[in-house]
C-alpha positions in Angstrom: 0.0 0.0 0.0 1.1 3.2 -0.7 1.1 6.3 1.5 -0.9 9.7 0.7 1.4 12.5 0.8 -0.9 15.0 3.1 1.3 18.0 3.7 4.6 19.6 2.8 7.7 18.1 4.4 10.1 20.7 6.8 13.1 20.7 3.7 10.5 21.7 1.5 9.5 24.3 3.7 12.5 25.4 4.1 13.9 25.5 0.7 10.9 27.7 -0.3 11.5 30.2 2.5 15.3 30.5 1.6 14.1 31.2 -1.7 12.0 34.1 -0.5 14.7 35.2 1.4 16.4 35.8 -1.4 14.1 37.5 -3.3 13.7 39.7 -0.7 17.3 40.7 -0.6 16.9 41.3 -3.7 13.7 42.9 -4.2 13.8 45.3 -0.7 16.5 47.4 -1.2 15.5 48.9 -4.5 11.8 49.5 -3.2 13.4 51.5 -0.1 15.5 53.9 -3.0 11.9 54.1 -4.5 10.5 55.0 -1.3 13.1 57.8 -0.6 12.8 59.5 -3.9 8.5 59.0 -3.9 8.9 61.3 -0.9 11.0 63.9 -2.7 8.0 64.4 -5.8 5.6 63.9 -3.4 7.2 67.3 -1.9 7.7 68.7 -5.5 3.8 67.9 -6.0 2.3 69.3 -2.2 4.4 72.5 -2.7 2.9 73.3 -6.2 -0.5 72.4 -5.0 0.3 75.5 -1.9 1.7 77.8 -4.6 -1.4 77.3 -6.2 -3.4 77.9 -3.2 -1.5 80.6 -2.5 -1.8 82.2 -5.8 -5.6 82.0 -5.4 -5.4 83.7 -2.4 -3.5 86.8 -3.5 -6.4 87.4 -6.3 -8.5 87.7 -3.8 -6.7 89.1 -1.3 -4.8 91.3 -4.0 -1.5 90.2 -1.9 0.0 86.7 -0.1 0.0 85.9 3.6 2.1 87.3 5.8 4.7 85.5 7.4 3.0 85.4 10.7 -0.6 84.5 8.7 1.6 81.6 7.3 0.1 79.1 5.3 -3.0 78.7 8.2 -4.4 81.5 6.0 -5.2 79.5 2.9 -7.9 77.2 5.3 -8.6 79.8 8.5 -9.2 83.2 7.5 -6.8 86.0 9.3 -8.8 88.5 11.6 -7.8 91.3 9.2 -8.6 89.8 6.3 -12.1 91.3 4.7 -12.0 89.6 1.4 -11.2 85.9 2.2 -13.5 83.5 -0.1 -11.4 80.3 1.2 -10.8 78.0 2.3 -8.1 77.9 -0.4 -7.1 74.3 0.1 -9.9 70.8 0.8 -8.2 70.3 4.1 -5.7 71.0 6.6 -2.4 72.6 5.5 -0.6 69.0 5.1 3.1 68.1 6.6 5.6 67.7 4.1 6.6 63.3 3.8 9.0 63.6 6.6 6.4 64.7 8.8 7.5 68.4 8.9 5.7 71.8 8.1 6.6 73.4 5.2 8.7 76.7 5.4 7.7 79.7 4.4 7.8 83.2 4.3 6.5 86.6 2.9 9.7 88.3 1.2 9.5 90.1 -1.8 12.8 89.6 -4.1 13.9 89.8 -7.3 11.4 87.3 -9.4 9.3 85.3 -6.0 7.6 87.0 -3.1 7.9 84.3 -1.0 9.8 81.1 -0.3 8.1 78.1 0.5 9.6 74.7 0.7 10.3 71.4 3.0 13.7 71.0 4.4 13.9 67.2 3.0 14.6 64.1 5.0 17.8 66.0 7.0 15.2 68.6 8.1 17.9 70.8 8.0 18.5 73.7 5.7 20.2 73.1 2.8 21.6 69.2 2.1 22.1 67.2 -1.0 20.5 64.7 -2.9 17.1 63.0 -0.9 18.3 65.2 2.0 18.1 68.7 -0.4 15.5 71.6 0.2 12.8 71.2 -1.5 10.4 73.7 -3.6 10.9 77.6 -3.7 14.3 77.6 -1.9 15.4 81.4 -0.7 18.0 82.2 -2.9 16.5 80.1 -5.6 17.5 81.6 -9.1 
C-alpha cells in the first residue's frame, strides 16, 4: 500500500522560505530607493498644490499671507482679512513626507515673493541629494 502524501515536508518548507529570502534581498533594497525618492515628488507635488493655493489667495486678497498669517491663512481666515472667499485648500495645511511643516515666508525679491519649501529628510536647511530643500528655496534663481 502506498502512502498519501498529506502535507509539505520541513526541507520543503525550508527550501521555499530561503528562496523568498532571497528575493527579498533582492527585491527590498530597491523599493526602499523608490520610497526615498517618492517622498521627494511627493514634496515637488504638495508644494505646487500651496503655490497654487497661495496664488488664489492673492487674487483675492490682492497680496499673499504674511509671514506670521503663514500658510493657516489658505484654510482659517486671518482677523484682518475682509476679502477671504477660502478655504483655499480641501483640508488642513498638510506636513511635508517627513512629517515636517513646510517653510515659508512673505519676502518680496527679485522674481518670488515668497519662499516656500520642505527642508527634506535631514530637516535641515540646505543638504544634498534626498536630503536637499525642496520647492521655492530662498536664494533660488
Amino acid at each position: 500500500m502506498k502512502r498519501k502524501q498529506i502535507g509539505f515536508s520541513m526541507i520543503e518548507l525550508l527550501v521555499v522560505l530561503v528562496i523568498l529570502g532571497m528575493l527579498a534581498g533582492l527585491v527590498g533594497p530597491r523599493l526602499f530607493g523608490k520610497l526615498d525618492s517618492s517622498k521627494v515628488k511627493t514634496a515637488e507635488t504638495q508644494v505646487k498644490m500651496l503655490k497654487g493655493a497661495l496664488q488664489t489667495y492673492r487674487l483675492d486678497i490682492g497680496d499673499y499671507p504674511s509671514t506670521d498669517e503663514g500658510l493657516e491663512a489658505l484654510v482659517r481666515a486671518p482677523s484682518d482679512v475682509d476679502a477671504w472667499q477660502g478655504p483655499y485648500l480641501d483640508e488642513e495645511v498638510p506636513l511635508d513626507p517627513w512629517a515636517s511643516p513646510y517653510q515659508y515666508e512673505r519676502k518680496p525679491s527679485g522674481l518670488q515673493d515668497f519662499t516656500l519649501y520642505s527642508l527634506g529628510a535631514d530637516k535641515n536647511p540646505g543638504g544634498e541629494g534626498l536630503d536637499a530643500d525642496v520647492g521655492f528655496v530662498p536664494d533660488a534663481k
